[in-house]
C-alpha positions in Angstrom: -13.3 -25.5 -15.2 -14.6 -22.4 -13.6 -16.0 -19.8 -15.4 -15.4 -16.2 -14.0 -18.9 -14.4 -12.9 -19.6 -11.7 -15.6 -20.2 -8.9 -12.4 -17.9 -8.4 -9.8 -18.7 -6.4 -6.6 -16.4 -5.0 -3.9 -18.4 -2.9 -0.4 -15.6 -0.3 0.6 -17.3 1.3 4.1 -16.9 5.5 4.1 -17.8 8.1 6.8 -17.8 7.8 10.3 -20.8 6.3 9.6 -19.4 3.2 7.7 -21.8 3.8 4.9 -21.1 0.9 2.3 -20.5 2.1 -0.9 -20.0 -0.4 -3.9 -17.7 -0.7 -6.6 -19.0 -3.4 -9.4 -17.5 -3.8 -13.0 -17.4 -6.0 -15.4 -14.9 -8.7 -15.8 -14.8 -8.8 -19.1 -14.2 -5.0 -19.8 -13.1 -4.1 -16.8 -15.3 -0.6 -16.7 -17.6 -0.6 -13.8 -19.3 2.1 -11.5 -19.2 3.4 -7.8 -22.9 3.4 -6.2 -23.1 5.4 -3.6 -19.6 7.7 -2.7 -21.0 9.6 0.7 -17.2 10.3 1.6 -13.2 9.5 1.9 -12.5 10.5 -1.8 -8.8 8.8 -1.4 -10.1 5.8 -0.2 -12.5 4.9 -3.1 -10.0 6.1 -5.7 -7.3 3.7 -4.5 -10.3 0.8 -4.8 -11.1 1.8 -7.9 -7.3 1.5 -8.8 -6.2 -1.9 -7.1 -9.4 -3.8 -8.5 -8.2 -1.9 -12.2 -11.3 -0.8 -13.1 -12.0 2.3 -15.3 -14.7 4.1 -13.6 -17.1 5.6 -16.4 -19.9 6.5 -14.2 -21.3 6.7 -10.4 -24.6 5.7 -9.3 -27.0 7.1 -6.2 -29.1 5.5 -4.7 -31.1 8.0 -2.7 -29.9 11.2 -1.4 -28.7 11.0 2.1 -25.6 13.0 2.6 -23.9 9.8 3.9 -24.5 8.0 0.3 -24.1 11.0 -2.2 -22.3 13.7 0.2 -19.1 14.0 -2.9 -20.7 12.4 -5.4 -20.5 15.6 -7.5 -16.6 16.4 -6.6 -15.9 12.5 -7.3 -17.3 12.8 -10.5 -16.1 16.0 -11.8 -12.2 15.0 -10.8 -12.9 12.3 -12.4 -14.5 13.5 -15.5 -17.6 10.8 -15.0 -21.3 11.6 -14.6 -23.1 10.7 -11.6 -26.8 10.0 -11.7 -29.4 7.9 -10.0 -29.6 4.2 -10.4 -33.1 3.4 -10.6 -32.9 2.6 -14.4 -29.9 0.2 -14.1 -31.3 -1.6 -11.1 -32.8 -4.1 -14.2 -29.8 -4.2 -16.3 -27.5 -4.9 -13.3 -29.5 -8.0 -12.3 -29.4 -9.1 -15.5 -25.7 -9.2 -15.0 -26.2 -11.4 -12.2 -26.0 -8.9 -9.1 -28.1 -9.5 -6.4 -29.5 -6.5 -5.5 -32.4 -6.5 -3.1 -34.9 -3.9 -2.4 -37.2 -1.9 -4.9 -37.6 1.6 -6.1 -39.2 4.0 -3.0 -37.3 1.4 -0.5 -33.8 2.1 -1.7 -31.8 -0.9 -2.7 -28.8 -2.8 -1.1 -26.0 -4.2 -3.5 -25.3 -7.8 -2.0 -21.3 -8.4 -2.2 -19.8 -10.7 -4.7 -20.3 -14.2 -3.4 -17.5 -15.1 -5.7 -15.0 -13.4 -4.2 -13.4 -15.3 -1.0 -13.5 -13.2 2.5 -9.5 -12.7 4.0 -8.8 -15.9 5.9 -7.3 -15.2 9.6 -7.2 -16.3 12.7 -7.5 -13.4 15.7 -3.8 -14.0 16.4 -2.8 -13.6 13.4 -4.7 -10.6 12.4 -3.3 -8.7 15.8 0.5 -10.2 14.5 -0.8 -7.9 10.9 -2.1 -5.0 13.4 1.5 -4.6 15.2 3.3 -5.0 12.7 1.6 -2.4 10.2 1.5 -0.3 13.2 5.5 -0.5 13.9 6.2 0.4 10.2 4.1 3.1 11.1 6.1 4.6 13.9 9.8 3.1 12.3 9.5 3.9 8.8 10.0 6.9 6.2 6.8 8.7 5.5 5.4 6.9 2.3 5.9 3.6 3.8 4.8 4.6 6.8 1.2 6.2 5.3 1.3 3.0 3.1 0.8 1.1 6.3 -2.0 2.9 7.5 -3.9 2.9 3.9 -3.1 -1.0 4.7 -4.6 -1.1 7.8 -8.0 0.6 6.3 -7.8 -1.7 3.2 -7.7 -4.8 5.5 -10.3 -3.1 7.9 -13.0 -2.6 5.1 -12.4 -6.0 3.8 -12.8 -7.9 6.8 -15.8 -9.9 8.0 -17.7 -7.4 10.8 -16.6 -9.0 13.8 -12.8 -9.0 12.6 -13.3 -5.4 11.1 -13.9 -4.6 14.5 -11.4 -6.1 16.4 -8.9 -4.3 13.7 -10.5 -1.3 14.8 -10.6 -2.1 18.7 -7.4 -4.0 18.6 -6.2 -4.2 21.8 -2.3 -4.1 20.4 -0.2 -0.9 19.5 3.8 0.2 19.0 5.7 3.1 20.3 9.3 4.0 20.1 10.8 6.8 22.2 13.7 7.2 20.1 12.6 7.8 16.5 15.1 6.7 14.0 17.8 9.1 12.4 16.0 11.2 9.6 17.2 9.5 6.2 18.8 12.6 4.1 17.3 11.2 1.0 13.6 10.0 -0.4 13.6 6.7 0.6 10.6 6.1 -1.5 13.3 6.4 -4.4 16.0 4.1 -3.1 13.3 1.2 -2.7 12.4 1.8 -6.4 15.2 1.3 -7.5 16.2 -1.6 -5.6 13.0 -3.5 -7.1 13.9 -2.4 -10.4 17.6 -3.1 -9.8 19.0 -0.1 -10.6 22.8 1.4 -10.1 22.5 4.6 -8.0 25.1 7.4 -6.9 24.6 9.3 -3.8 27.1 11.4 -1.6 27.6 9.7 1.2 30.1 10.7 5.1 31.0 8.4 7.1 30.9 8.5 11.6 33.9 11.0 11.3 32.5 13.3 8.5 35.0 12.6 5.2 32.7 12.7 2.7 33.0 10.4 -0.4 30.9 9.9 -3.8 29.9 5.9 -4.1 28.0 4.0 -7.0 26.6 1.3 -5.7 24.0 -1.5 -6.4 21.1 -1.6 -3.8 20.7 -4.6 -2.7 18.4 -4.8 0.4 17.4 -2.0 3.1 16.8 -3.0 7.4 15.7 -0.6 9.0 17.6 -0.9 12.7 16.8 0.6 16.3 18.4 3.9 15.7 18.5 3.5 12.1 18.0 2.6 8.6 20.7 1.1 6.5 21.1 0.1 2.6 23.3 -2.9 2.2 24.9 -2.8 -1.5 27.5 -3.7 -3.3 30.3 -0.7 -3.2 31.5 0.1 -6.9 34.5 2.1 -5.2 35.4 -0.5 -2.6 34.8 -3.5 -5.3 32.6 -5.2 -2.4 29.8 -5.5 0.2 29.0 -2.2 2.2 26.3 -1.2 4.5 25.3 2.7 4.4 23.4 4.7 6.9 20.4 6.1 5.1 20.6 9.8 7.3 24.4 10.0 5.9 23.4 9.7 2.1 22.8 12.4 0.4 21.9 14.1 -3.4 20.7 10.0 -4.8 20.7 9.5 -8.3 19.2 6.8 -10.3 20.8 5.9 -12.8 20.2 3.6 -16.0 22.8 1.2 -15.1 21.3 -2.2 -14.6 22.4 -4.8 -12.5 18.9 -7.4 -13.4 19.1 -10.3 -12.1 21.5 -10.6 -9.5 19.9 -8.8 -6.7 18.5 -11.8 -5.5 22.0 -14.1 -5.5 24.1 -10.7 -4.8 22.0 -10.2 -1.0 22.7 -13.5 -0.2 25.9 -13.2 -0.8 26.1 -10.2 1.1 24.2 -11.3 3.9 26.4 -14.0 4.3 29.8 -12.1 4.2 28.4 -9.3 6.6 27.2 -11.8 9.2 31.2 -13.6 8.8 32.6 -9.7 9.5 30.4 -9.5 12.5 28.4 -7.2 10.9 24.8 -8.6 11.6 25.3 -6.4 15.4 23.1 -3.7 16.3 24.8 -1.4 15.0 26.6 -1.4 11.6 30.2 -0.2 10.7 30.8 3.2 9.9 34.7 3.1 9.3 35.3 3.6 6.7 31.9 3.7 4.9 
């Protein structure tokens, strides 16, 4: 049986200067420290969230701007102290971390060995590359800066010749057309299809009659002039597919439809593709 390390470590690079700063906690309380925070304020604070650690202090090293640069604004949003980490060199190798260096020489924070590098093949990470970057040019803005925090995430946890073929990768997207506008937060209508939730939006179909559905979300494509929601219709008692940038005013509501989601888009999926509707571009009479 394994027995979990009682110090974890995680190097997230900031600054142009890919200055490593390091996030360690304990595993057993899950309150750890950031050493060193030169810069990119979002970027450590989204570490600090996916690992779920509470932060209750952050440590310097020495006082080049590139280590300790924000230190100060870091710790006053976050309502921690910062100070320097000469007297917890000690009791941090006596949690196991293997820290080389010694006071006057600065120290270096050796990364967890525990925890397993990311696993991929060149093709494969360029296949991750396109494809983050074509949700960045196809999809609504939250996904769409989602993909790029992705893209940074994967970069600073990559082994260094990988992080810089992420960096330098040779593969991109572009679309000329961008997709229709959706008229509603689409950040929203993925919620609630996750959490299989009823919603109620106004909603006009190609000619402009406009009409007020409830529907059950049940999976969104996004196509190559637009983005569509394919639900089940409580007005038309069946399977529709809506045009995000014709839906307006959404509503969540507390009607639950747990768990058919699943069963219900496969369903769907299977009736749409019998009506021809798996083409380009979906119907719009008279939804």
């Amino acid at each position: 049986m394994t027995t979990q390390a009682p110090l974890r470590a995680a190097i997230i690079p900031v600054t142009p200067f890919q200055q490593n700063c390091s996030l360690i906690w304990c595993t057993k309380t899950m309150k750890g420290a950031l050493v060193d925070p030169g810069g990119e304020l979002d970027k450590l604070k989204d570490a600090v969230g996916r690992a779920g650690v509470s932060l209750e202090k952050i440590l310097i090293t020495h006082g080049h701007a590139d280590h300790c640069g924000q230190a100060g604004m870091l710790a006053q949003e976050l309502g921690v102290s910062a100070r320097t980490v000469h007297r917890d060199i000690d009791a941090l190798r006596g949690l196991g971390a293997v820290i080389d260096g010694a006071a006057g020489f600065g120290f270096t924070l050796i990364e967890d060995a525990t925890l397993p590098p990311l696993g991929f093949k060149d093709d494969e990470l360029e296949a991750l590359v396109l494809g983050l970057r074509e949700v960045q040019q196809i999809a609504d803005p939250d996904l769409a800066k989602a993909a790029g925090a992705a893209l940074r995430k994967l970069q600073a946890r990559l082994p260094e010749r990988q992080s810089n073929r992420l960096k330098h990768a040779i593969l991109s997207a572009r679309k000329f057309r961008s997709p229709e506008i959706p008229g509603i937060k689409v950040a929203d209508l993925r919620r609630a299809t996750w959490e299989e939730r009823t919603i109620a939006f106004d909603y006009a179909d190609a000619q402009g009659a406009q009409t007020h559905r409830r529907v059950d979300p049940l999976g969104i494509t996004y196509m190559d002039s637009s983005t569509v929601l394919i639900a089940f219709c409580h007005l038309r008692q069946g399977f529709r597919v809506f045009r995000l940038d014709r839906m307006q005013a959404l509503e969540l509501t507390e009607d639950s439809f747990r768990p058919r989601r699943v069963p219900m888009l496969r369903d769907a999926i299977e009736g749409l593709r019998a009506d021809n509707y798996a083409r380009a571009e979906p119907r719009t009479s008279p939804d």
